[in-house]
Residue frames as a rotation matrix with the C-alpha (Angstrom) as fourth column:
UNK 1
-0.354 -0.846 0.400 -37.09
0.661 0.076 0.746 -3.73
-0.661 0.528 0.532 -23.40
UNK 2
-0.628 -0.153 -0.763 -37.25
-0.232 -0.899 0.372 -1.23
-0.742 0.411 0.529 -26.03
UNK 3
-0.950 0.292 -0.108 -38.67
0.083 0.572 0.816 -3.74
0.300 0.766 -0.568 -28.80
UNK 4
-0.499 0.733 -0.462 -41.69
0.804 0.194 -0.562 -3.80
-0.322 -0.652 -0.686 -25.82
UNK 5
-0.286 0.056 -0.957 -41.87
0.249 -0.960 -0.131 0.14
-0.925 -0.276 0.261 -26.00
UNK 6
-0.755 0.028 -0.655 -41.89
-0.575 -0.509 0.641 0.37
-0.315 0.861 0.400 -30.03
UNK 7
-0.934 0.334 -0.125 -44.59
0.258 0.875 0.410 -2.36
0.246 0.351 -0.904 -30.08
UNK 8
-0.156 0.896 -0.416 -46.94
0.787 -0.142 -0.601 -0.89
-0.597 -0.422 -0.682 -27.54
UNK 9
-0.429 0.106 -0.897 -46.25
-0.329 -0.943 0.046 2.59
-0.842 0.314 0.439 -29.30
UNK 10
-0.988 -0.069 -0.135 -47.08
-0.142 0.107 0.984 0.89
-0.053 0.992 -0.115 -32.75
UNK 11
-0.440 0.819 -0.369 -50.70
0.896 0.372 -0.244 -0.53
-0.063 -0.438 -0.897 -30.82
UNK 12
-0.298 0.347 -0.889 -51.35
0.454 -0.768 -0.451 2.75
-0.839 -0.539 0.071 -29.84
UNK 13
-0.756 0.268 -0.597 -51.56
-0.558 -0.740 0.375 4.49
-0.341 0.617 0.710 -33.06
UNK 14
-0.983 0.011 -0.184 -52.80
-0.093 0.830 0.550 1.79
0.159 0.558 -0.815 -34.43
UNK 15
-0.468 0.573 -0.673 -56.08
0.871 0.430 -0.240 1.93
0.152 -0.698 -0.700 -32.03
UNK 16
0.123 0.625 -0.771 -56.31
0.566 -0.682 -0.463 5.45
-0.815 -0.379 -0.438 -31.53
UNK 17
-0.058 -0.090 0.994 -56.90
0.922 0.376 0.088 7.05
-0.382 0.922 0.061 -34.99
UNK 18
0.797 0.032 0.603 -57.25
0.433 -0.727 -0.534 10.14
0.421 0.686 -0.593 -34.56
UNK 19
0.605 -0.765 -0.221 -53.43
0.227 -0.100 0.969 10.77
-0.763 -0.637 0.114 -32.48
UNK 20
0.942 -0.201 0.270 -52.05
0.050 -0.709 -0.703 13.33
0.333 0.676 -0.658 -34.74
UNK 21
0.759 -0.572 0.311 -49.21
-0.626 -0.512 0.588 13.66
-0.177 -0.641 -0.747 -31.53
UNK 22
-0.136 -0.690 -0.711 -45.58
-0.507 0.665 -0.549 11.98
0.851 0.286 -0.440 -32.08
UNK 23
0.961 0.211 0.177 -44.83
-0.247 0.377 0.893 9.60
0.122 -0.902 0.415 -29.52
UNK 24
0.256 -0.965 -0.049 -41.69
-0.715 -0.155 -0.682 9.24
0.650 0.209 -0.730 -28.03
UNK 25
0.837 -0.014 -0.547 -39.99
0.180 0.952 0.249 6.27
0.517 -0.307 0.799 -26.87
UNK 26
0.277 -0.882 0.381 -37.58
-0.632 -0.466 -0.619 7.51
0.723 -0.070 -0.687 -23.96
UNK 27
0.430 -0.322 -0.843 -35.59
0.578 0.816 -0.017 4.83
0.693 -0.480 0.537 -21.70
UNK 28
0.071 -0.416 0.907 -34.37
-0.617 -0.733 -0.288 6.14
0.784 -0.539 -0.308 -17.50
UNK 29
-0.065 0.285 0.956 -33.27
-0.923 0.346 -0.166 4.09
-0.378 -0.894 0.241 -15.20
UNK 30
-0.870 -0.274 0.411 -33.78
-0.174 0.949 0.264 0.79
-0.462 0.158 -0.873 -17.54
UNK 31
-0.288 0.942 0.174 -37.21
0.589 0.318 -0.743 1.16
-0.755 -0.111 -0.646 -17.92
UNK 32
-0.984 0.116 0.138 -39.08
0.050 -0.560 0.827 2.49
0.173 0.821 0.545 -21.09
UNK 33
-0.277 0.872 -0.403 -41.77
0.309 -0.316 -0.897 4.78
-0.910 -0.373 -0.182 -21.15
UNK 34
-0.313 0.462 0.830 -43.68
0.875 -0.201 0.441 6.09
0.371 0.864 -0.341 -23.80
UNK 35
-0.442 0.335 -0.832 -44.27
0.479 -0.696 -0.535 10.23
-0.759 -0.635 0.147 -23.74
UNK 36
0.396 0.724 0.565 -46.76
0.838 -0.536 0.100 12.49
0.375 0.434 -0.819 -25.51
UNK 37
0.938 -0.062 -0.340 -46.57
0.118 -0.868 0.482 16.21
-0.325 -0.492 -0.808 -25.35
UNK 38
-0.923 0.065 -0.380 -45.61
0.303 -0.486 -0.820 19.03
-0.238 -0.872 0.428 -24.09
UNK 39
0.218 0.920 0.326 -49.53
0.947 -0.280 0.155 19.96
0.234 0.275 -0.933 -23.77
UNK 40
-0.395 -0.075 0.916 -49.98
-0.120 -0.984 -0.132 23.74
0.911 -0.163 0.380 -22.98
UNK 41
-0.483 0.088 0.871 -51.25
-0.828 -0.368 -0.422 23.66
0.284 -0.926 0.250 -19.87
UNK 42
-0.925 -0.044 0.378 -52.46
-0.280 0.751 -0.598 20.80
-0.258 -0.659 -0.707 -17.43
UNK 43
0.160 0.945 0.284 -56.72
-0.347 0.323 -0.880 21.06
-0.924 0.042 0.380 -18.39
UNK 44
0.287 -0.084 -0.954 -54.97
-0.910 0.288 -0.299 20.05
0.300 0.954 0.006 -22.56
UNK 45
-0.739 -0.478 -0.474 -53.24
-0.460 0.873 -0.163 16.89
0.492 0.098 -0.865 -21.11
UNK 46
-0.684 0.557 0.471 -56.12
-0.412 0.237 -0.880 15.90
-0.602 -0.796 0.067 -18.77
UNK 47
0.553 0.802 -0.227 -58.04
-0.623 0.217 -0.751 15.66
-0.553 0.556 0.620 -22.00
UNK 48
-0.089 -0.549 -0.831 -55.60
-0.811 0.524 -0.259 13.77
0.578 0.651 -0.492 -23.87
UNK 49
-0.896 -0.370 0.246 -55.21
-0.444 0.750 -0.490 11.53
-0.003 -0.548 -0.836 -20.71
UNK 50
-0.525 0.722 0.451 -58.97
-0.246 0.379 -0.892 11.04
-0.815 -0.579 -0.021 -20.75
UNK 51
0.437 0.312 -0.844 -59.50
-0.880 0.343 -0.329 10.56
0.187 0.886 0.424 -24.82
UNK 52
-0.659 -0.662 -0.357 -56.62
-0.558 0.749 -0.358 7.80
0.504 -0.037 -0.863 -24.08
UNK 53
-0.897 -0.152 0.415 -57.97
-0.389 0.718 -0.577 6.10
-0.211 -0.679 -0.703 -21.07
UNK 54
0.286 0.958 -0.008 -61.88
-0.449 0.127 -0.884 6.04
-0.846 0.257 0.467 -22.83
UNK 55
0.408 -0.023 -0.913 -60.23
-0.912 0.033 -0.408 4.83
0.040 0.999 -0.007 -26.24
UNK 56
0.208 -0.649 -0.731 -57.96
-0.467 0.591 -0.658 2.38
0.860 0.478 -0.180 -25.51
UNK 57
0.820 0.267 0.506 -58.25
-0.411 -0.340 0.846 2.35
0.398 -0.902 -0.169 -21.51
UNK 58
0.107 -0.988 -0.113 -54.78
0.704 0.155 -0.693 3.54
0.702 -0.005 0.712 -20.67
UNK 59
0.864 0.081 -0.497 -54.08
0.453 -0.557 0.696 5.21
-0.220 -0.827 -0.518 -17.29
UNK 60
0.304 -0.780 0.546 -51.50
0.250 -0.488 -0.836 7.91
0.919 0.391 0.047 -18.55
UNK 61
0.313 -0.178 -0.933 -49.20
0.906 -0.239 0.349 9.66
-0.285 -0.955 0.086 -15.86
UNK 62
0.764 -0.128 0.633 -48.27
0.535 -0.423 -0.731 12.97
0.361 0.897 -0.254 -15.98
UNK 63
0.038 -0.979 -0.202 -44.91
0.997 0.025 0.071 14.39
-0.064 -0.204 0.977 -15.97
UNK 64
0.949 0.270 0.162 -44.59
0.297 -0.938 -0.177 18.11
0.105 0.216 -0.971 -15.24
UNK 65
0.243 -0.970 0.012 -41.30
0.967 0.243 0.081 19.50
-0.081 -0.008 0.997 -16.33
């Protein structure tokens, strides 16, 4: 549920202190995801994905649009 989605987002800053990035709560399908970004290029989100999963150890996915 959404409430889920604005909770985990609220954790997240909460935890990672120096996440300057918005986060966006978007819903497809039923399901709600939390997205970061757009990074410039694929080696900027790799590092985000790997400050994340060492900080807070969250396996991001990424979405290339």
């Amino acid at each position: 549920a959404r409430d889920n989605a604005e909770s985990f987002r609220a954790r997240v800053y909460r935890e990672v202190a120096w996440l300057n990035d918005a986060i966006e709560v978007q819903q497809r399908d039923g399901i709600y995801r939390l997205n970061l970004g757009p990074y410039r290029d694929r080696g900027e989100a790799t590092g985000m994905a790997e400050r994340l999963k060492r900080d807070i150890d969250l396996n991001p996915v990424f979405v290339t649009r």
